[in-house]
Rosetta silent file (secondary structure, phi, psi, omega in degrees, C-alpha in Angstrom):
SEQUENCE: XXXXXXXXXXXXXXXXXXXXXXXXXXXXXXXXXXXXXXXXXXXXXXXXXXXXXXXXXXXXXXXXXXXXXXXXXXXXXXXXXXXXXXXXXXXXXX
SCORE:     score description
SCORE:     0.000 S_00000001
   1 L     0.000  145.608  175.082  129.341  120.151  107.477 S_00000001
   2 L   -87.243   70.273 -157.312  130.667  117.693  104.670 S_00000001
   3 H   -66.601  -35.695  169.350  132.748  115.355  106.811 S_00000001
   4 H   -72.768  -41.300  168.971  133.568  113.459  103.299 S_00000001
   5 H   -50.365  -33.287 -179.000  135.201  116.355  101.670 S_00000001
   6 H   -74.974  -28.900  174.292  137.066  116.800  104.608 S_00000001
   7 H   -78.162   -9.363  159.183  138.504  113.309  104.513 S_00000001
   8 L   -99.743    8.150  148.981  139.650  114.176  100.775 S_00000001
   9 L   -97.574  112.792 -163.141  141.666  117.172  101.999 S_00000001
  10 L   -43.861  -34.419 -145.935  145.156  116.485  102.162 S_00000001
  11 L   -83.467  -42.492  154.821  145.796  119.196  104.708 S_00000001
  12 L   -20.248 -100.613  177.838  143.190  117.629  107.092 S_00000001
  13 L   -33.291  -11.230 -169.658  144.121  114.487  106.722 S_00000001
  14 L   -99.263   77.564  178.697  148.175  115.745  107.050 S_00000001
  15 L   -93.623  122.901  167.422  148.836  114.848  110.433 S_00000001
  16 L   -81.728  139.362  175.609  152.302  114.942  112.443 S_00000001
  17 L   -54.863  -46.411 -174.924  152.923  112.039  114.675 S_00000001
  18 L  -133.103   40.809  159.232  154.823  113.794  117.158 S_00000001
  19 L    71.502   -0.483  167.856  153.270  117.238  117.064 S_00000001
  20 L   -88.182  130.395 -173.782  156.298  118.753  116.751 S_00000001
  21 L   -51.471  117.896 -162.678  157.098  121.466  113.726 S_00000001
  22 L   -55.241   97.446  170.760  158.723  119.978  110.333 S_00000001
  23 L   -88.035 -172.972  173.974  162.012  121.511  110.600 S_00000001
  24 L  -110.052   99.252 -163.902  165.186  121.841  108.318 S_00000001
  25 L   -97.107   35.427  176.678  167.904  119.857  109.752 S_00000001
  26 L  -102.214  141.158  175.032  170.852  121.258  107.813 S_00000001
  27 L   -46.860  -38.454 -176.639  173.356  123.287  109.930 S_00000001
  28 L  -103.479   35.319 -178.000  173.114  126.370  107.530 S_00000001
  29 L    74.799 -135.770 -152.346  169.300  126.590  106.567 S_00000001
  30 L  -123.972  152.262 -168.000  168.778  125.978  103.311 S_00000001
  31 L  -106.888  141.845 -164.670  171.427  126.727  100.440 S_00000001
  32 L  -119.518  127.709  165.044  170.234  129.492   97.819 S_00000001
  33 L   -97.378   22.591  153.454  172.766  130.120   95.036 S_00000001
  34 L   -84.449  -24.600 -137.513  172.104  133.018   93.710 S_00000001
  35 H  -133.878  -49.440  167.561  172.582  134.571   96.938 S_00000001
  36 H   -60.605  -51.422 -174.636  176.237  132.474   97.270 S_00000001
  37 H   -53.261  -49.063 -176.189  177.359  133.839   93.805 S_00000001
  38 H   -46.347  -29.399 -171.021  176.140  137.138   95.488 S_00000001
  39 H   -92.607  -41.968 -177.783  178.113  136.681   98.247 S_00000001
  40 H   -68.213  -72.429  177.318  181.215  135.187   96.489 S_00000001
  41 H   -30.601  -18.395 -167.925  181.311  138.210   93.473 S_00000001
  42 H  -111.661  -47.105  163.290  181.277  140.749   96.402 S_00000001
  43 H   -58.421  -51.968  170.000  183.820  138.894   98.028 S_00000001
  44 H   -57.653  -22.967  133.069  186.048  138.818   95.355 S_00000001
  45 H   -68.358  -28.937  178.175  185.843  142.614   94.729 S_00000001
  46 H   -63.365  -62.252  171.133  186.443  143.250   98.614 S_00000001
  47 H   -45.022  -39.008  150.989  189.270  141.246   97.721 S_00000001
  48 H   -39.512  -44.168 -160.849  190.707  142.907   94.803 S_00000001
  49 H   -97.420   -5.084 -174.132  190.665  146.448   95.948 S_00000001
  50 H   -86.392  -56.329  165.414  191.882  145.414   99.549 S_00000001
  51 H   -43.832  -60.227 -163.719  195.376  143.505   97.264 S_00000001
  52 L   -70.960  107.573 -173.520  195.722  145.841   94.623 S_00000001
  53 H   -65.375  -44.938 -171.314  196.887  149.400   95.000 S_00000001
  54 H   -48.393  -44.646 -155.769  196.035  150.496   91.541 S_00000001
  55 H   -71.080  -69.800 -178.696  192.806  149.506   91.927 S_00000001
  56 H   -25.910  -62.268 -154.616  192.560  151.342   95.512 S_00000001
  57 H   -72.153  -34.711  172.981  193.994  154.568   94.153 S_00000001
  58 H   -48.599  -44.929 -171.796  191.375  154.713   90.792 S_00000001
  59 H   -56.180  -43.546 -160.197  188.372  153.966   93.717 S_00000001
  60 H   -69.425  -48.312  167.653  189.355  156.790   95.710 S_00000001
  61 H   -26.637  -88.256 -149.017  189.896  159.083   92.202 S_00000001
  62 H   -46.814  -62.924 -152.295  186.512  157.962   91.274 S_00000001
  63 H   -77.490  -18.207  178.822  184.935  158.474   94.870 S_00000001
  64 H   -85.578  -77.839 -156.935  187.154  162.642   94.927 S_00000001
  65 H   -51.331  -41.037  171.426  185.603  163.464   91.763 S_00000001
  66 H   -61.428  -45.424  179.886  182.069  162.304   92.319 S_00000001
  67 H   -69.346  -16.378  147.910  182.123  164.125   95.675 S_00000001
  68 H   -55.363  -42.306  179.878  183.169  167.334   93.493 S_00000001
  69 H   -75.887   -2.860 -156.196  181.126  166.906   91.499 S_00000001
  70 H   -85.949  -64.672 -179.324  178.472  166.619   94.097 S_00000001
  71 H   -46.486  -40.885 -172.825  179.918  169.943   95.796 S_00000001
  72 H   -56.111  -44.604 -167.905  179.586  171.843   92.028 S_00000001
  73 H   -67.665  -36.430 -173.059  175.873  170.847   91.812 S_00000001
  74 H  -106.564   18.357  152.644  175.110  172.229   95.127 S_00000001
  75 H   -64.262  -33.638 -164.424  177.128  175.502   94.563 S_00000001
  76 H   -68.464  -60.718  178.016  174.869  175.417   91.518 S_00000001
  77 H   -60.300  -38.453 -167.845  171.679  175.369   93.302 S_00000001
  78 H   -68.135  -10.945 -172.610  172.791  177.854   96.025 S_00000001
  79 H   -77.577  -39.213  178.039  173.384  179.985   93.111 S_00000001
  80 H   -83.849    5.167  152.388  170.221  179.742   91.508 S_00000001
  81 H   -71.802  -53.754  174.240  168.213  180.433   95.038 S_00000001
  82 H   -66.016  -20.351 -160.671  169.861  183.178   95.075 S_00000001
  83 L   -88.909  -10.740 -172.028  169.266  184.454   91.570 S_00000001
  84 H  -111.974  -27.578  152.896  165.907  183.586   91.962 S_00000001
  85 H  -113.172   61.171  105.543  165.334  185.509   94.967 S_00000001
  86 H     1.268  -84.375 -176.984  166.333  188.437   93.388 S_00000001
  87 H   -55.159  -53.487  172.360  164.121  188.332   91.448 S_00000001
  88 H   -41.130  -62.098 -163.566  161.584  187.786   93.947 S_00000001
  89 H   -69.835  -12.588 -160.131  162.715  191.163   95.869 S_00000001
  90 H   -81.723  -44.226 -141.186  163.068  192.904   92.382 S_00000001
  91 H   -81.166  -53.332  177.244  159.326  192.047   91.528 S_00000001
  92 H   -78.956    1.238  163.577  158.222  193.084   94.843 S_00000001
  93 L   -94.783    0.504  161.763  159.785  196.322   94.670 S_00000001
  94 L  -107.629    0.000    0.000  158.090  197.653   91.788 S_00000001
């Protein structure tokens, strides 16, 4: 083994004194801001529609109509299962 290379690798050579793991000694970890704006911007919409009414009654509009429209699509499909087998029994009856 090449006991001089090893004495040129920092990580070797990177010893802790008192063998204990290099920790982070801020109370909240570490602060990411992207992740605070994330946090604030979400806050700040909880807040809005929880204050506002207007705002409340367009979300719930918004949230009846999508779930109609939701319902329409799968009237839609049940229609075309059936239409297609139909078909299916017409095909096998001839």
């Amino acid at each position: 083994m090449d006991y001089k290379s090893l004495q040129n690798n920092p990580y070797v050579n990177n010893q802790n004194i008192n063998n204990t793991p290099e920790t982070n000694n801020d109370l909240l970890g570490k602060f990411d801001t992207q992740m605070f704006l994330l946090g604030a911007l979400i806050g700040a919409a909880g807040a809005y529609l929880l204050t506002n009414e207007n705002a409340q009654k367009n979300l719930f509009k918004a949230i009846a109509k999508g779930s109609e429209l939701f319902q329409t699509g799968i009237e839609e499909l049940k229609e075309r299962f059936e239409d297609a087998k139909a078909e299916l029994q017409q095909v096998e009856e001839k």
